[in-house]
Structure formats: structure tokens, C-alpha cells
Steps between C-alpha positions, in 0.01 A plus 500: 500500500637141584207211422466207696297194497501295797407158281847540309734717787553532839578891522645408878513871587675581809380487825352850556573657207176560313187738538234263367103502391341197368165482292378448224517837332252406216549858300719676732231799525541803683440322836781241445737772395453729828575127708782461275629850516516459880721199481701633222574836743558276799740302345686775352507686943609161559762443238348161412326332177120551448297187381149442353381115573260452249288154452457369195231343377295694730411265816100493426598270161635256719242507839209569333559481140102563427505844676855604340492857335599577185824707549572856391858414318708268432828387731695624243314859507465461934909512443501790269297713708693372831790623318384815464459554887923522551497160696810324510352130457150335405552117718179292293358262748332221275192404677439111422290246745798403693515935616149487542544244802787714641432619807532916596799454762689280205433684267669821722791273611575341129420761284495846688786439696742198375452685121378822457714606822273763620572759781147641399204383387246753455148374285169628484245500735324208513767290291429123593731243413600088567259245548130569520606871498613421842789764543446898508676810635496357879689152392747733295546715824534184713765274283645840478603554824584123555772543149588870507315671251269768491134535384238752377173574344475726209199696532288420159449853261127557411347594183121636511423439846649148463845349527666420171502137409562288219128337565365885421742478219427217330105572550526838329698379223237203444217783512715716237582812765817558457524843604407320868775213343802820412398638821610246723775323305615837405581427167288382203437094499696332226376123357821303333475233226596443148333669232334159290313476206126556522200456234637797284176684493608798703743587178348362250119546540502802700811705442616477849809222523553435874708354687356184666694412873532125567524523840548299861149434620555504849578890482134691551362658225304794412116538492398446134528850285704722358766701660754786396855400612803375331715231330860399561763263370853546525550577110195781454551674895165642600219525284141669560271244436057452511493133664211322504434203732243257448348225330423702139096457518436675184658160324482231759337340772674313837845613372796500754573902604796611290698855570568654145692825508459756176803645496452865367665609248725223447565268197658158535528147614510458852442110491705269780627833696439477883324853562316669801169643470449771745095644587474865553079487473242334441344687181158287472377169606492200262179560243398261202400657144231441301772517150849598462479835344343572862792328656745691274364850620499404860864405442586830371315685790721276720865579371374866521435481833786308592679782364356771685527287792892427447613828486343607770665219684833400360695582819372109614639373187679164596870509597675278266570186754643152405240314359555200638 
């Protein structure tokens, strides 16, 4: 897959000679992939290059910073799982103040047309774009027939009675349901960072060393609790792991949440390698203990589970990806 960024390159397609969608394709879940099947099969009939447009930061950051959501990955994951689709080329639109003033019908003439080249344009119903979300599916339709390209809805693919969204997603994965969260991205969630250096109790006090994920805030993370699910760097592969998230009540009070990942049955140092940590379930919700030896058999109880719980599913074990 080719990677643009329209900040540093001008791809310049030629005229007519893309299928194109354009979103922002926060997780690429189940829904994005049917839109971007469709375009990927069109452009192969056609003999022509499919394209994801994909903004980045997402737009809300910039309009309305205070209501911006937490995202589900990472660009650098968004690629990896557009990858996975079989498009030819991923065009990132960097949305800054000066695109948020752009208006719909230049942002179709500059960008859909004089760059991405598009013969096709086919996004999902009710995709809004430009200025005060002033274009839609009619201006696409209209400019289309005005520059000589084509333009379609993709119907949106529903999940429990509801169409799959990355809203729904990131709600069930802040509410710890991630068999709602596999369902609909169709694949386990994976959180990236870099394994740092934590308060050394896990090891030291308790006899469970974990693996403690520095990562980007502005990715959504789980409801506090413990999960069965797995660890991943590029040196180990995949590991089963017991994760915990949370702020460790049992020792202290106010703390920021932190995602430690037991790694089972695994001995070494895993300090400064950029992992994943992937959620299967959500084992038990975040409890405090009255005194460690508690805290220790609850944490024995959990790995157990996790167990039981991993074998049963290890056909969603993560797919070794870059890890950005």
C-alpha cells in the first residue's frame, strides 16, 4: 500500500483514475471494511487504483476541541489495519484550521479531483464533509456531474439492531465489553506503547512482574479491571497475558490509570520495548483489598481465569502488525 500525506506530497493522481472513499476510519471496523471492500472491487472492474482519504487528527480536535473523542488507534495502527483491506493507497488529509474553513465544493475540486483523481467516490451514508459540515452525498453527486466523476453511498452494516460505528466502539471499550468491541471491529482491540518502568511492586511484593504500557493518552482506554488477553513486542511474538487496568487501590489513592500486562509464563526484561496489549474479556471489575495476601489470592484466581478464558479464545489472538 502506497502512503501519502497531503502536508508533505501532492499525490496529483490522474484525472479519472481512482475509486476513492474519504473518512476518518478511526479503527477500520467491520463497517469501514465492507465500504472499503466496495471500492477496492470497483476499482479492480474498473482497472483503476483504490484510495482511503483518511483525516488526521480527527476534525472534532480542531472544531470543537472540548467535544473531541478519544480515538480507538493510533495513525500509525489506522494504516496497519487499512493495509490489511488490499487498498492500493492510504492519501492522509491533515486537518488544521486553515481545512477547517475550506469550503465542501473546494474541498471536491482541490482535493477529490485535482489530487486524489477520482472516477468514484463512494462514502457512507451520512458522510459530511467541508465547512460547517456543509457538503454530503448530493454536493458529491452535483460537482460530480459538473467534473466527470461518479458518486455513491455505501449502505452502513449493523451490529445488534444498530449500525456499526466507531462511537459504539469506543463506548464499549470505555465500559470494558469487548466481546460488543471484537464484534464490530472484528478483531480483538490492541493498545501500543512502550513497556516503562513502574513502582516494582507487582514483582517484587506480589510475585506477579508486569508489564506496565506507557501509552498515547488520546487513544480510549478500558473501564478499570482486569482482563484476559495478550502481550506483544516484536522480540517475545504473542504472549497470553492477565492485564489489569486501573489506578492500583489496594496501595494508592487518585493515581493516574496504568495498563500492566502479566505475561504468563514468561521470564524476562521487557523494559523500553514498544508492545500491544490486546483485551479478550473483562474478567472482574477493579476491587480494593483490605491486605495483600488477599490481593495475592485474587491475583492467582485471575491468571487462572485468564487461562481458561484464552484457550477457549486464542483464534482472536492479535496478528503480529507493525507496531508503529
Amino acid at each position: 500500500m502506497d502512503i501519502f500525506s497531503l502536508a508533505r506530497q501532492q499525490p496529483q493522481f490522474a484525472k479519472n483514475s481512482s475509486v476513492v472513499t474519504i473518512g476518518v476510519y478511526d479503527g477500520v471496523h467491520r463497517g469501514h471494511q465492507a465500504t472499503i471492500a466496495r471500492v477496492v472491487d470497483e476499482a479492480q472492474r474498473l482497472g483503476l487504483r483504490s484510495v482511503v482519504a483518511t483525516f488526521d487528527p480527527h476534525p472534532a480536535t480542531v472544531v470543537r476541541p472540548e467535544a473531541a473523542p478519544q480515538m480507538i488507534g493510533s495513525l500509525a495502527q489506522r494504516l496497519a489495519w487499512l493495509e490489511q483491506t488490499g487498498v492500493d493507497a492510504t492519501v492522509i488529509i491533515d486537518f488544521d484550521e486553515q481545512r477547517s474553513q475550506e469550503s465542501a465544493r473546494a474541498f471536491i475540486d482541490d482535493v477529490v479531483v485535482a489530487q486524489l483523481g477520482a472516477a468514484d467516490v463512494i462514502v457512507g451514508e451520512g458522510f459530511h464533509f467541508g465547512h460547517n459540515r456543509g457538503g454530503d452525498l448530493g454536493l458529491l453527486l452535483s460537482v460530480g456531474r459538473e467534473r466527470g466523476f461518479e458518486a455513491h453511498a455505501a449502505p452502513l452494516l449493523g451490529e445488534s439492531g444498530q449500525p456499526i460505528s466507531s462511537t459504539r466502539i469506543r463506548s464499549a471499550i470505555g465500559a470494558g465489553d469487548f466481546q460488543t468491541v471484537t464484534s464490530m471491529l472484528g478483531r480483538v482491540h490492541e493498545t501500543i506503547g512502550v513497556v516503562s518502568h513502574g513502582d516494582g511492586r507487582g514483582g517484587k511484593d506480589l510475585g506477579f512482574p508486569t508489564a506496565n504500557l506507557a501509552t498515547d493518552r488520546t487513544v480510549v482506554y478500558p473501564a478499570d479491571g482486569v482482563y484476559a488477553g495478550w502481550y506483544r513486542d516484536d522480540v517475545v511474538g504473542v504472549k497470553a497475558a492477565a492485564i489489569s487496568v486501573g489506578r492500583r487501590p489496594t496501595f494508592l489513592e487518585g493515581a493516574e490509570p496504568l495498563i500492566e500486562a502479566f505475561v504468563l509464563d514468561f521470564e524476562g526484561n521487557l523494559y523500553g520495548r514498544r508492545a500491544g496489549v490486546s483485551f479478550l474479556e473483562r474478567l472482574r471489575g477493579q476491587q480494593r483489598f483490605e491486605s495483600v495476601d488477599e490481593l495475592i489470592t485474587q491475583m492467582n484466581a485471575d491468571v487462572a481465569a485468564a487461562r481458561t478464558r484464552l484457550a477457549e479464545g486464542a483464534s482472536w489472538a492479535p496478528q503480529a502488525l507493525p507496531l508503529g
